[in-house]
PAZAPA-4460 file (N, C-alpha, C; in steps of 0.05 Angstrom, whole numbers, plus 32768, in hexadecimal, padded with zeros to 4 digits):
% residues 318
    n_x    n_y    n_z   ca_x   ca_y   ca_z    c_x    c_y    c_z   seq   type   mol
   8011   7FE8   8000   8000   8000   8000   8012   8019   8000     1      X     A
   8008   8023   7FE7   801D   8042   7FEC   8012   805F   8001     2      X     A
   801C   8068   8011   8015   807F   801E   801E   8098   800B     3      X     A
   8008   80AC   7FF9   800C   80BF   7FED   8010   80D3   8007     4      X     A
   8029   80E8   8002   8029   8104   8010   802A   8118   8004     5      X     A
   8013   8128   8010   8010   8144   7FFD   8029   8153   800B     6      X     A
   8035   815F   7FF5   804A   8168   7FFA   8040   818F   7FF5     7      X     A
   8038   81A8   8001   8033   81BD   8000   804A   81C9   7FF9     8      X     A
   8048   81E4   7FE7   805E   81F3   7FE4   805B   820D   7FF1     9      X     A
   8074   8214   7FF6   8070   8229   7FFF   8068   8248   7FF5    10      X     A
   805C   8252   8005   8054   8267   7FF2   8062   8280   7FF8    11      X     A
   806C   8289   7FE3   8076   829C   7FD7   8075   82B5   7FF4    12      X     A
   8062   82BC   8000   805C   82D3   8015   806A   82C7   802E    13      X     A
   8065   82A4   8032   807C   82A1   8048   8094   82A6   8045    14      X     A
   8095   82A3   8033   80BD   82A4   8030   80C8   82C4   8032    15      X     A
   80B4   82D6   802C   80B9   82F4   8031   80B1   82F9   8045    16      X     A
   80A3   82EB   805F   809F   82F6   8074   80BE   82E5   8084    17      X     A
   80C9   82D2   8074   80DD   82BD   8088   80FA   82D5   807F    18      X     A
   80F8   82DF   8066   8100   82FE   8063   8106   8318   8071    19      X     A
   80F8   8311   808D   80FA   8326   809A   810C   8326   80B5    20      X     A
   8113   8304   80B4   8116   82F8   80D5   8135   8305   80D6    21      X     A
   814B   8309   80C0   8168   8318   80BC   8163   8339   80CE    22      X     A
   814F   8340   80CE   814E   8358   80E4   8157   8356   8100    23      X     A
   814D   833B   810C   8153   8335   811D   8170   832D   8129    24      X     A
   8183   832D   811B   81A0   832E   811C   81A9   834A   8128    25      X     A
   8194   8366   8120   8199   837B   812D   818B   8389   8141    26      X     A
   816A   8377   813E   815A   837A   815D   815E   835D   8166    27      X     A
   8160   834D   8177   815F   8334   8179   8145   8336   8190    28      X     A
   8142   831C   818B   8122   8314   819B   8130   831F   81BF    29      X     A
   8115   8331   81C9   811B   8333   81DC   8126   8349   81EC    30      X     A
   8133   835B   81D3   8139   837C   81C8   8123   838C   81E1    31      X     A
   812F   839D   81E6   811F   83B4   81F0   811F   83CE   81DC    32      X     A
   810D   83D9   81CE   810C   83E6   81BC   80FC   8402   81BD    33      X     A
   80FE   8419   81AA   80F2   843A   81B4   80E8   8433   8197    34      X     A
   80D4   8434   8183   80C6   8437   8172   80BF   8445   8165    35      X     A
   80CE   845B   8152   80C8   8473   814D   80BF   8479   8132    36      X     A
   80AE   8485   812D   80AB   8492   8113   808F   8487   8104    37      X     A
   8081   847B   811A   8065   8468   8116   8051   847C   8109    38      X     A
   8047   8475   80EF   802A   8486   80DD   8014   848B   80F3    39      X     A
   8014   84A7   80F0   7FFB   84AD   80FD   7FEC   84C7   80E7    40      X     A
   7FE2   84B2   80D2   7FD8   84C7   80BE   7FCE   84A7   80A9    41      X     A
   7FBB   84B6   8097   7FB3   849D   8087   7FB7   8495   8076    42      X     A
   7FCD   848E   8073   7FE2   847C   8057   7FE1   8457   8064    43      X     A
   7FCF   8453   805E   7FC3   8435   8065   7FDE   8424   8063    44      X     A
   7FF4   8431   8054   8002   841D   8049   8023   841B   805B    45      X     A
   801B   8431   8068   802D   8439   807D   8022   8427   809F    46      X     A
   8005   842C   809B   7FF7   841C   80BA   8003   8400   80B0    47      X     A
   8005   83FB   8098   8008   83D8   8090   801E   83D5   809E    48      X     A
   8035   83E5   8094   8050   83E2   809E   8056   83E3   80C1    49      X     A
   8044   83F1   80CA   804B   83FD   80EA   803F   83E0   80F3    50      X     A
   801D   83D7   80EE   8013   83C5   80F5   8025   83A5   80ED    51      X     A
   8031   83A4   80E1   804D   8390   80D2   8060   8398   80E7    52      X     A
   8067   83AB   80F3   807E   83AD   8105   807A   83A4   8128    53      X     A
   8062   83A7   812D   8052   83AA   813F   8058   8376   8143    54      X     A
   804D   8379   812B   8045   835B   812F   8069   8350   8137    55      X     A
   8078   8358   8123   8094   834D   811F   8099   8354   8142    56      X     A
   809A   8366   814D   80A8   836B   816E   8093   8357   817D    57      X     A
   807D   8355   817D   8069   833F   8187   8075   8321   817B    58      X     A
   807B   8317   816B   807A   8300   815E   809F   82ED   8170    59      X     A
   80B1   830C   8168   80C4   8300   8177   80D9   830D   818F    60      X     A
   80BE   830E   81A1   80BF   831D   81B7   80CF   8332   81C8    61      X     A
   80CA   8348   81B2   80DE   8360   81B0   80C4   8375   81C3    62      X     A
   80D8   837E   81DD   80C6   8392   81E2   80C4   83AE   81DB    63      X     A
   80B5   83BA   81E0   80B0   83D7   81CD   80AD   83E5   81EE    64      X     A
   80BF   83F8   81E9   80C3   8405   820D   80B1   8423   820C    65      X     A
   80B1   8430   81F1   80A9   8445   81E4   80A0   844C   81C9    66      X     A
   808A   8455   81C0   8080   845E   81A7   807D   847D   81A4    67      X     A
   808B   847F   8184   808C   849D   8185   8084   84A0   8169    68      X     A
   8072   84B7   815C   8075   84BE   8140   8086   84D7   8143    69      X     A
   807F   84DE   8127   8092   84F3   811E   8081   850E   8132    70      X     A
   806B   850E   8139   8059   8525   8144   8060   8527   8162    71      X     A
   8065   850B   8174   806D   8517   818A   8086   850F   8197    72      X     A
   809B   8503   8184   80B6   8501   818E   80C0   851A   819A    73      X     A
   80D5   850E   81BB   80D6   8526   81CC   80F3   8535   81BE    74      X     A
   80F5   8549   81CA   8104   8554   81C1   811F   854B   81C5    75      X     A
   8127   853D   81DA   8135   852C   81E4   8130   851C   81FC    76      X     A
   813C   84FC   81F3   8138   84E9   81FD   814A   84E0   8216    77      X     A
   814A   84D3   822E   8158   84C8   8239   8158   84A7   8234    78      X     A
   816A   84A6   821F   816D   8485   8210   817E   8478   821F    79      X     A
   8170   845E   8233   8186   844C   8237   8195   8441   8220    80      X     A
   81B3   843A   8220   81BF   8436   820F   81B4   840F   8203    81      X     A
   81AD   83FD   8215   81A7   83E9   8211   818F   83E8   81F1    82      X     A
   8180   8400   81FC   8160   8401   81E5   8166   840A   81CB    83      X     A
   8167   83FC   81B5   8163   83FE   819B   8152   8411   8190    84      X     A
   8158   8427   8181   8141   843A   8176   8139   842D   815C    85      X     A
   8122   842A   8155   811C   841D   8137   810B   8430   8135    86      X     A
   8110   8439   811D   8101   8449   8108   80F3   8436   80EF    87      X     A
   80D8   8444   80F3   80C2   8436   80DF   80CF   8431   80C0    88      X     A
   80C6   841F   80B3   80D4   841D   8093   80BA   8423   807E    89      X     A
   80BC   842D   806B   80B1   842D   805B   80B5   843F   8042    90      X     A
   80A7   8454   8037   80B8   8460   801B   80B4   8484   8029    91      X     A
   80C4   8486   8036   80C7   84A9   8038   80E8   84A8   803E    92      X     A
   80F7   8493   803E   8111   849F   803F   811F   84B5   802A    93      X     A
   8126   84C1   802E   8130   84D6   8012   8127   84F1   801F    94      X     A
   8120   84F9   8008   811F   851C   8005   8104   851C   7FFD    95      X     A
   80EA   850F   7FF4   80D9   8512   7FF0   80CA   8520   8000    96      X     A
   80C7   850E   801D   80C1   8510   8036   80CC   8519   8046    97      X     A
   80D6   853C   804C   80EF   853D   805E   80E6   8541   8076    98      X     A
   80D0   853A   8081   80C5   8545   80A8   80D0   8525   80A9    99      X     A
   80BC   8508   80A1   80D0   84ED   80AA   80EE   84F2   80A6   100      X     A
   80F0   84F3   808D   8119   84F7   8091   8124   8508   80AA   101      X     A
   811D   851C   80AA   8126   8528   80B7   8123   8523   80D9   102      X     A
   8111   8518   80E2   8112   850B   80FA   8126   84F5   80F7   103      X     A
   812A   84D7   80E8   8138   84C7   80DE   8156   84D5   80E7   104      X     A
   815C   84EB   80D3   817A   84F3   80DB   8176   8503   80EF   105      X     A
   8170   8509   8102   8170   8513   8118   817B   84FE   8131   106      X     A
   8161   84E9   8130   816A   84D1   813E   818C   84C9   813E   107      X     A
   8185   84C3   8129   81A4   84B5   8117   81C3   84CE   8129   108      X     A
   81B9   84DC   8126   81CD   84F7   8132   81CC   84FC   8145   109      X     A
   81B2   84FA   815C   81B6   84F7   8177   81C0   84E5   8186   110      X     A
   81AF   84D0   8184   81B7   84B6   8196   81CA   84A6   817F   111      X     A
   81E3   84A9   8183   81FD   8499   817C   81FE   8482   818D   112      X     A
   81FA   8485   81AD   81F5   8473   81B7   81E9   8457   81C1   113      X     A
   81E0   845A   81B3   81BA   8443   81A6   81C2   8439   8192   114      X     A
   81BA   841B   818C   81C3   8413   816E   81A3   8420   8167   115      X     A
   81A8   8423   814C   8190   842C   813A   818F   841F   8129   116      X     A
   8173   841B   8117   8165   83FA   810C   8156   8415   80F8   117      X     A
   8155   8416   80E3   8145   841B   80C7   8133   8404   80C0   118      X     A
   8118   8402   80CA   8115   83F1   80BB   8109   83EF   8094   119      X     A
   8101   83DB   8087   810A   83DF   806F   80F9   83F3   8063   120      X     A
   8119   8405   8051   8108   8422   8047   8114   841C   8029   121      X     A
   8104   842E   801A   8102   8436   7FFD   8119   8450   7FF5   122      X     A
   812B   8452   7FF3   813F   846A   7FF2   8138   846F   7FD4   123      X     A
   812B   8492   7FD8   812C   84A4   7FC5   8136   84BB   7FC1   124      X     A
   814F   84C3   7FBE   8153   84E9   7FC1   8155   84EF   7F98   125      X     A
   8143   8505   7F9A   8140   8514   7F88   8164   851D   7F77   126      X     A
   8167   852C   7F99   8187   8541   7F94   819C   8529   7FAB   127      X     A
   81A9   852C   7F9A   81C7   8519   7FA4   81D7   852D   7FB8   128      X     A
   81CD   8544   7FBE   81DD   8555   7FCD   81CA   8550   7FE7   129      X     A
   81B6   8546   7FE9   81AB   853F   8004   81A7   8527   8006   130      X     A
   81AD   8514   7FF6   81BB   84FA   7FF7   81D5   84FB   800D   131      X     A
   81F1   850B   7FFE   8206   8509   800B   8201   8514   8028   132      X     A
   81EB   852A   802D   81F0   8539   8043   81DE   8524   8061   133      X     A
   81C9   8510   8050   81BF   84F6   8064   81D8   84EA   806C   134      X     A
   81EC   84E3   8054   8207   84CD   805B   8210   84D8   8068   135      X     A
   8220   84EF   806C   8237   84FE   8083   822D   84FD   809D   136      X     A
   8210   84F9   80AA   81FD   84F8   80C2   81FA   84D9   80C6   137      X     A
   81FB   84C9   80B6   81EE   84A7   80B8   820F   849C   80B6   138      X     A
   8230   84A5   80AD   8242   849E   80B1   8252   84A0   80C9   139      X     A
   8244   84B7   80DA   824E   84BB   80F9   8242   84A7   8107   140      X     A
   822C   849B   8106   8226   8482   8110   822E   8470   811B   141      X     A
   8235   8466   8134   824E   8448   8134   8237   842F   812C   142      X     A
   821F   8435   8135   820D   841C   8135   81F6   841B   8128   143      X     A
   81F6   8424   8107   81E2   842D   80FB   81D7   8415   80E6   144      X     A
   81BD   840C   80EB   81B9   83F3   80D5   819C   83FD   80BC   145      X     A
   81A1   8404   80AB   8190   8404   809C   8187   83EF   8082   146      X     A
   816A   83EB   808B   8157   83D6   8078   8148   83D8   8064   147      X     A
   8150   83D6   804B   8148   83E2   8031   813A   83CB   801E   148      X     A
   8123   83E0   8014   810D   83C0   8006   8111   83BC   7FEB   149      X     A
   812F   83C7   7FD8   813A   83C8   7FC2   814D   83CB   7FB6   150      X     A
   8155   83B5   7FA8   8179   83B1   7FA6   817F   83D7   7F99   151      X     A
   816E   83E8   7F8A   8178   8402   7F88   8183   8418   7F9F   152      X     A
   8171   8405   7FB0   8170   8413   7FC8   8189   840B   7FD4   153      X     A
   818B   83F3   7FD9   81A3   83E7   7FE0   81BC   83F3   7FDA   154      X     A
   81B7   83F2   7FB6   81D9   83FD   7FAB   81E1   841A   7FB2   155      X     A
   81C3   8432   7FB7   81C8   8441   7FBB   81DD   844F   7FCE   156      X     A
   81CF   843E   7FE6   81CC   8442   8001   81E7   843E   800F   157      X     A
   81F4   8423   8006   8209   8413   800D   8225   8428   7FFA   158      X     A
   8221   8434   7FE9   822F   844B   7FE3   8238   8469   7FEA   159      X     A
   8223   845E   7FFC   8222   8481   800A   822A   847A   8026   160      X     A
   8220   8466   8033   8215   8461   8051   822E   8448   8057   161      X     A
   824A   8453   805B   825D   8443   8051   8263   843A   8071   162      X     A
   8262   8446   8086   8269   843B   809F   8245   842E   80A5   163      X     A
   822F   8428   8098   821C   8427   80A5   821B   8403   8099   164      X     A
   8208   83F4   80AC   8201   83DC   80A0   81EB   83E1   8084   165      X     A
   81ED   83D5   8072   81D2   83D7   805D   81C8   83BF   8055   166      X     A
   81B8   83AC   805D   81A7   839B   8057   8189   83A3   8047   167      X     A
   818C   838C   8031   816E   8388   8029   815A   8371   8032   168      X     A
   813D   8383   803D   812D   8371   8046   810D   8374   803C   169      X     A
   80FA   8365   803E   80E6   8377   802F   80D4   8384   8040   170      X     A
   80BC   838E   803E   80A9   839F   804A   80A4   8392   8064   171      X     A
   80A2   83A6   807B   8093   8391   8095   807C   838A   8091   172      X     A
   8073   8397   8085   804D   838B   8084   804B   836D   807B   173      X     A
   8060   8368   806B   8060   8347   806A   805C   8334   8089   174      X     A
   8066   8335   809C   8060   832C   80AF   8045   832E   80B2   175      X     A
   8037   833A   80AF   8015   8336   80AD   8014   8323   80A3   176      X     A
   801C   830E   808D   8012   8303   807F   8007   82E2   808D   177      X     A
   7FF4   82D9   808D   7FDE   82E0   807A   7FCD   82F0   8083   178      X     A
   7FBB   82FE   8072   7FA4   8309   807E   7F8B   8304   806D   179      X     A
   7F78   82FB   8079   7F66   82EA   806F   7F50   82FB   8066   180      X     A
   7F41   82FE   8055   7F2E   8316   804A   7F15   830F   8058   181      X     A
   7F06   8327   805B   7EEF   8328   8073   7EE0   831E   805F   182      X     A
   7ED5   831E   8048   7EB9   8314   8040   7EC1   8305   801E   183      X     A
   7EB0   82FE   8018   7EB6   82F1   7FEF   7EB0   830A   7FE7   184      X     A
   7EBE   830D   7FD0   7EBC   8321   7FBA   7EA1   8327   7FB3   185      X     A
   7E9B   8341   7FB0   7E84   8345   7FA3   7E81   835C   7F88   186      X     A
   7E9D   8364   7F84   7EA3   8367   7F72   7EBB   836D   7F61   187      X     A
   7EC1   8375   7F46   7ED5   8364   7F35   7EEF   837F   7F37   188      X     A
   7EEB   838F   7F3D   7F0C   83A2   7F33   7F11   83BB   7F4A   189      X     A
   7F1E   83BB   7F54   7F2A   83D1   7F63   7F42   83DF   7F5A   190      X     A
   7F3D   83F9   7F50   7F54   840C   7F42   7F5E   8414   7F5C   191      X     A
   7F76   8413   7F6A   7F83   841F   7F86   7F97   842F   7F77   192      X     A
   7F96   843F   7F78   7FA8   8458   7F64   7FB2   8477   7F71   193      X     A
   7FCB   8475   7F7D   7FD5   8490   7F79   7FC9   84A8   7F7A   194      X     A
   7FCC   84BB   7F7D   7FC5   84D8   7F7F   7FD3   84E2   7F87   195      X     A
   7FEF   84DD   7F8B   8001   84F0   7F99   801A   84F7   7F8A   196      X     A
   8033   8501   7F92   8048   850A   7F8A   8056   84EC   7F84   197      X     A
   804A   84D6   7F8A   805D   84BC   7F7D   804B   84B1   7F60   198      X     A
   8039   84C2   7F57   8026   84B2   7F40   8032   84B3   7F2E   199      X     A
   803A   84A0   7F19   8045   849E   7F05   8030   84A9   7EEB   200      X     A
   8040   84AE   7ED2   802A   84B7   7EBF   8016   849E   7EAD   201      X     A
   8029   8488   7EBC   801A   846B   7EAD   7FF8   8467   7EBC   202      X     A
   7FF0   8470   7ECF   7FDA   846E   7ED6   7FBD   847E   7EC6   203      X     A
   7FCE   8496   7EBC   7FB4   84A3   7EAE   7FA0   8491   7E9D   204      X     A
   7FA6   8477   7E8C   7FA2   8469   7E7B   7F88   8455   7E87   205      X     A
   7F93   8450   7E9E   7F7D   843E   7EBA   7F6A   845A   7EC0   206      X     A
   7F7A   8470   7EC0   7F63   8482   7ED9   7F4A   8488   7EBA   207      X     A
   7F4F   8480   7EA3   7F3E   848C   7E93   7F26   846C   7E92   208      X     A
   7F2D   8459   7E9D   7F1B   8445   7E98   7F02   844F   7EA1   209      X     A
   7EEF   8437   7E96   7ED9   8445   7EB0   7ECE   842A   7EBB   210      X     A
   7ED9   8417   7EBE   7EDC   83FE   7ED4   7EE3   83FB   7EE7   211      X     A
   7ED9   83F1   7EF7   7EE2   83F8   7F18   7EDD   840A   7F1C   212      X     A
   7EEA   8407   7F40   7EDF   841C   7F53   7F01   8421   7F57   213      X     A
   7EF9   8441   7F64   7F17   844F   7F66   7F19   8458   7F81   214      X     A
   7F35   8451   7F88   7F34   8455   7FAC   7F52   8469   7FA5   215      X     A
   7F61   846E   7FBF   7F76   8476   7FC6   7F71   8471   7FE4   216      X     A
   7F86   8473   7FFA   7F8B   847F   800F   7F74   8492   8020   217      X     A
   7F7C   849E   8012   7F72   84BE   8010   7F48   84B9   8014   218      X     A
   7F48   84A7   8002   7F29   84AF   7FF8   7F20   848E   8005   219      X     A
   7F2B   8478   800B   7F1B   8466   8020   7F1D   846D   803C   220      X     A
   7F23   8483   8042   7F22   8486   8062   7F10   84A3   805C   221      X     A
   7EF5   84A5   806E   7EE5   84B7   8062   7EE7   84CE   8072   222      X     A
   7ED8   84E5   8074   7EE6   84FC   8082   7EE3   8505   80A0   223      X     A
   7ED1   84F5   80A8   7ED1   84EE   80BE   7EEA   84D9   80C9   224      X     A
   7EF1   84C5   80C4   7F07   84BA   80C2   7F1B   84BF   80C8   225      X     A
   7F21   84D6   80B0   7F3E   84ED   80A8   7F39   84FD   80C4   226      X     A
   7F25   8508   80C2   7F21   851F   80DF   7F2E   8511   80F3   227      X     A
   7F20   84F1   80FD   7F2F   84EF   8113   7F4E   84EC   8112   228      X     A
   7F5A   84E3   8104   7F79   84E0   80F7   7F8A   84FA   8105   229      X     A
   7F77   850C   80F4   7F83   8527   8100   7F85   852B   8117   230      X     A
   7F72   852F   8124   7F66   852F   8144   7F73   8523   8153   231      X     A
   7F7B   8507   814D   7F8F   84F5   8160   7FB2   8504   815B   232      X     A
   7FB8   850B   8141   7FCE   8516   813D   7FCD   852F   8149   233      X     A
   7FBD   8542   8150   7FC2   855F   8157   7FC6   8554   8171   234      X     A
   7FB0   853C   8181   7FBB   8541   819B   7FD7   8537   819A   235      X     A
   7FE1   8526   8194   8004   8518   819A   800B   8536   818E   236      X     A
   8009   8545   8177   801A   8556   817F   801F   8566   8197   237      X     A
   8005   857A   81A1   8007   8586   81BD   8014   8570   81D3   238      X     A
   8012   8552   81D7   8024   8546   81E2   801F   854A   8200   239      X     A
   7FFC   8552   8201   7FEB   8551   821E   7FF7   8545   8233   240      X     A
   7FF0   8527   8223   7FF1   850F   823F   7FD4   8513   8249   241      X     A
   7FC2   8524   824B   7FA5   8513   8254   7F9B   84FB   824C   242      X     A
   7F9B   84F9   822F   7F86   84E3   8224   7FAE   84C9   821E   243      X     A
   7FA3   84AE   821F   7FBA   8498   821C   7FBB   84A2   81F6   244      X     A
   7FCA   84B3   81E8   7FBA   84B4   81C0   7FD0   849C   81BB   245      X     A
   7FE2   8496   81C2   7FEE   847F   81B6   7FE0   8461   81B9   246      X     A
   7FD1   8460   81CD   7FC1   8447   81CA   7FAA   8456   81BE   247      X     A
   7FA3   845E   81BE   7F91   8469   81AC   7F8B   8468   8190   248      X     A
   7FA0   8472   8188   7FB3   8469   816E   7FAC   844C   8166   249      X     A
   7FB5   8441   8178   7FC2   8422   816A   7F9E   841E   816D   250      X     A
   7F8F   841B   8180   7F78   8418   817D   7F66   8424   815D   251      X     A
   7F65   8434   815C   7F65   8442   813F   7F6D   8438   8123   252      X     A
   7F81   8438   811E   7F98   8431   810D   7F89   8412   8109   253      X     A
   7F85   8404   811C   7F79   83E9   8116   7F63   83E3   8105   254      X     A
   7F55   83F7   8113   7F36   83F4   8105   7F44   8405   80E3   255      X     A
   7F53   8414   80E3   7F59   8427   80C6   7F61   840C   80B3   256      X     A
   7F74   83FC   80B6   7F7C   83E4   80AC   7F71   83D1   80A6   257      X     A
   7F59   83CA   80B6   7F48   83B7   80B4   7F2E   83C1   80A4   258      X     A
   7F2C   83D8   809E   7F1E   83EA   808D   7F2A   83E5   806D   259      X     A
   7F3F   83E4   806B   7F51   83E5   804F   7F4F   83C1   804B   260      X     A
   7F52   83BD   805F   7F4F   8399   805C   7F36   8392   8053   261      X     A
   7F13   839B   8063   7EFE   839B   8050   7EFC   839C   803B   262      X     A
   7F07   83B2   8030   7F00   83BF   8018   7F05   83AE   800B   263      X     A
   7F1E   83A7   8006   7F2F   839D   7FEF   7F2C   837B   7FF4   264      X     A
   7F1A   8374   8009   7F0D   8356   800A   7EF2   8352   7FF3   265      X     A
   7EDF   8373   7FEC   7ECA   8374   7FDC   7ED7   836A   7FBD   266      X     A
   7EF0   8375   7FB8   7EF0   836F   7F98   7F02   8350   7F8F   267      X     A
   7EFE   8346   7F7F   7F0C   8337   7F74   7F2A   8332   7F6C   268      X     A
   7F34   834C   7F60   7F49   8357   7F5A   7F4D   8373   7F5F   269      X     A
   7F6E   8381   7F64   7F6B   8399   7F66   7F85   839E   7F52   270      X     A
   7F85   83B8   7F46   7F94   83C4   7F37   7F9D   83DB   7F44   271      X     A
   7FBC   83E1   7F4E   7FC5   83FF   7F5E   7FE0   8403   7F5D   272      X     A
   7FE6   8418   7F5C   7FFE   8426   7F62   8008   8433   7F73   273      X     A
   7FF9   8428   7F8F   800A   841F   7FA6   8013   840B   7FB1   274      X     A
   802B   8416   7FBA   803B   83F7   7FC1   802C   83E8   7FD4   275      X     A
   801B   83F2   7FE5   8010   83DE   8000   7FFD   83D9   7FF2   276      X     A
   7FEB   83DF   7FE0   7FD2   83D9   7FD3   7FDF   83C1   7FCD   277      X     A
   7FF8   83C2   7FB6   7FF9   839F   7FB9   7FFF   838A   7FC9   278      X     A
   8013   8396   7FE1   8019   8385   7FF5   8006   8385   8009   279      X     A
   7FF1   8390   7FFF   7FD6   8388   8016   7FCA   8366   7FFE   280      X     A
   7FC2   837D   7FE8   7FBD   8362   7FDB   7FCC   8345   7FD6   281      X     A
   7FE5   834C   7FDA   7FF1   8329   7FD5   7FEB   8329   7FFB   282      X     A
   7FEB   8331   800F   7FE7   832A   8029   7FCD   8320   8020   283      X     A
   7FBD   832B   8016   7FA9   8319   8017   7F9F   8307   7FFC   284      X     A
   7FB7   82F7   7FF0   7FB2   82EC   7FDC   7FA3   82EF   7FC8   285      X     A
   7FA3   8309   7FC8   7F86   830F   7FAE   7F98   8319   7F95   286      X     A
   7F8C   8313   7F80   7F9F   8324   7F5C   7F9D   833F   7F63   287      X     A
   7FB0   8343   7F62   7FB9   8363   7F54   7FC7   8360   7F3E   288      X     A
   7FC8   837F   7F39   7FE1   838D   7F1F   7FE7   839E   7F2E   289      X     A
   8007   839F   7F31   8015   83B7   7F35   801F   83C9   7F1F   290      X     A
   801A   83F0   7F1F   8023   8403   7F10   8033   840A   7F29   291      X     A
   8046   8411   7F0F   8064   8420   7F1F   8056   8436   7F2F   292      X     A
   806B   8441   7F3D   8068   845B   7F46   8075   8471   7F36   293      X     A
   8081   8489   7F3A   8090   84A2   7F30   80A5   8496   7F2F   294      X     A
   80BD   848C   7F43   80D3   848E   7F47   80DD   846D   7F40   295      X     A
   80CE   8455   7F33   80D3   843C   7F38   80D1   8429   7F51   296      X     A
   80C3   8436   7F65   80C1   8422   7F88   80BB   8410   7F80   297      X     A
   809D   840C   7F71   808A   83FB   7F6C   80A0   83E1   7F5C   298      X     A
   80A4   83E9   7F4A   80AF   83D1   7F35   80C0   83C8   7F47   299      X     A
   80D8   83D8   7F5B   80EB   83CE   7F5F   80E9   83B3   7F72   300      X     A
   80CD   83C5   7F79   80C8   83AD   7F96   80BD   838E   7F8E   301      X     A
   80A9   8392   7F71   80A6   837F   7F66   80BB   8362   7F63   302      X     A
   80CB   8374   7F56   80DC   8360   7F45   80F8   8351   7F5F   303      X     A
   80F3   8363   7F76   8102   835B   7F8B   80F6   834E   7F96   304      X     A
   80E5   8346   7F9A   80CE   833D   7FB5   80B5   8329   7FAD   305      X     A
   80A1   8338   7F9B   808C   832A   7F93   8083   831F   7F78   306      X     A
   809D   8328   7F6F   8093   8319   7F4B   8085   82F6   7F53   307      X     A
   8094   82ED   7F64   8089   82CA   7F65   806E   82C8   7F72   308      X     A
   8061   82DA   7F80   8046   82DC   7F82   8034   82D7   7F6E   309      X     A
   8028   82C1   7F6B   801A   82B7   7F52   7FFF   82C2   7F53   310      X     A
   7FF1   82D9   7F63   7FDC   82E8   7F5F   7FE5   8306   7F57   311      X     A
   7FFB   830E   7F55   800B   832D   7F56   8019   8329   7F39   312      X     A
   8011   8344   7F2D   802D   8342   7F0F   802D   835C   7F14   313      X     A
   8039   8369   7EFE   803F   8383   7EF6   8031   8390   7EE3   314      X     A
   8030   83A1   7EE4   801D   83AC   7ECB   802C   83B5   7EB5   315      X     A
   802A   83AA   7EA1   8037   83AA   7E87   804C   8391   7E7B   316      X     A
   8045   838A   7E91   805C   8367   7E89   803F   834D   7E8B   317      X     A
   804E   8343   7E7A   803F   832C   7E7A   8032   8318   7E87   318      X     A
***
């Protein structure tokens, strides 16, 4: 009598979340950690990443001693030297975004005495003269590790950032993975599309269809929503202390995520040119097409990370 064994393969999203465990060489399980630079605004794709970072210090039992965004980091810290500062990863490293950078090199320039943890970012500078002027601040460093989600990023980085560690790893929000969709499809196309200073001019061609429904960021969180966003952000700025807004936050932020998770459980397939639009969608095994962005993120991340995702392609390749 023969005994058949189903033999399972692995899927493509484990192996990019087993992708992430090389961080831990510079937090190790067990880390006492200060958390800085956490989204408190509604770029869903940024909560993906914070909510991805959140799981990763839970998963291998890293404690989190402090949380700070960019709105109410103190002006100065008294940092035990033992606590690791990690800074959030995602795509504002550069000059696009200079309030995140500019906190980023601030850190980086204060506490010398703290190892410091990047986690994985997208490196974009416009001007190479504020390129070099990040490197001269991130090369005084003795203990500086930065995590980048693209070999461009990589080659850049590792050229400039010559006393710093430079590893490639991919998005945290992979550690979410899986995430299972709240309901069956009820219907066939979701355009998730850009509106901002990263939209490429390849989208006009999609924004002229008249199929599907059209989301952004911006326009699935409604204005009531947005209001409270704000509201929670003005208080951490004033930096009260009456109301707990950092649990607050994370309370919030939950339901905002699990809001973007609905949505995109209604269609069948989604079509976007945001990067978390797809890495929500392969998190949740559903077809997409990815469009580039302005600067190449999108493709880069593709062809590094998720081309083997057999529900994800690119848009314009085969």
């Amino acid at each position: 009598m023969k005994i058949m064994l189903t033999v399972h393969a692995t899927h493509p999203m484990d192996e990019l979340k087993r992708r992430l465990r090389p961080i831990l060489k510079v937090i190790p399980p067990g880390s006492t950690v200060q958390y800085v630079d956490y989204p408190v605004y509604n770029n869903g794709g940024d909560l993906l990443i914070m909510k991805g970072t959140e799981a990763f210090f839970r998963d291998y039992g890293i404690r989190v001693y402090a949380r700070y965004s960019v709105l109410d980091f103190p002006d100065r810290l008294s940092m035990p030297p033992e606590h690791i500062i990690v800074l959030q990863g995602g795509g504002n490293f550069g000059d696009l975004y200079p309030v995140h950078q500019q906190l980023r090199e601030r850190i980086v320039s204060e506490y010398t005495g703290n190892r410091v943890v990047i986690l994985p970012q997208t490196v974009y500078y416009r001007n190479e003269s504020e390129f070099d002027r990040t490197a001269e601040i991130f090369n005084r460093h003795p203990d500086l590790h930065l995590f980048v989600r693209d070999p461009q990023s990589h080659d850049a980085a590792s050229k400039k950032f010559v006393r710093c560690s430079v590893q490639l790893a991919p998005d945290m929000a992979h550690q979410l993975w899986p995430i299972a969709s709240k309901a069956a499809p009820a219907k066939e196309l979701l355009r998730f599309l850009r509106t901002d200073i990263e939209k490429a001019s390849g989208q006009e061609q999609l924004e002229s269809a008249r199929d599907g429904d059209y989301l952004d960021w911006n326009s699935l969180y409604n204005r009531v929503e947005r209001k409270s966003i704000s509201m929670i952000g003005s208080a951490m700025r004033r930096r009260s202390g009456i109301l707990p807004m950092g649990t607050i936050w994370n309370k919030y932020s939950d339901y905002l995520v699990d809001k973007a998770i609905r949505r995109f459980s209604e269609y069948r397939s989604i079509q976007t040119s945001r990067l978390h639009g797809h890495i929500l969608s392969c998190l949740m095994d559903k077809p997409n097409t990815l469009l580039d962005n302005s600067y190449g993120k999108n493709s880069g991340y593709f062809h590094t990370w998720t081309s083997a995702v057999q529900t994800a392609r690119l848009h314009g390749q085969a």
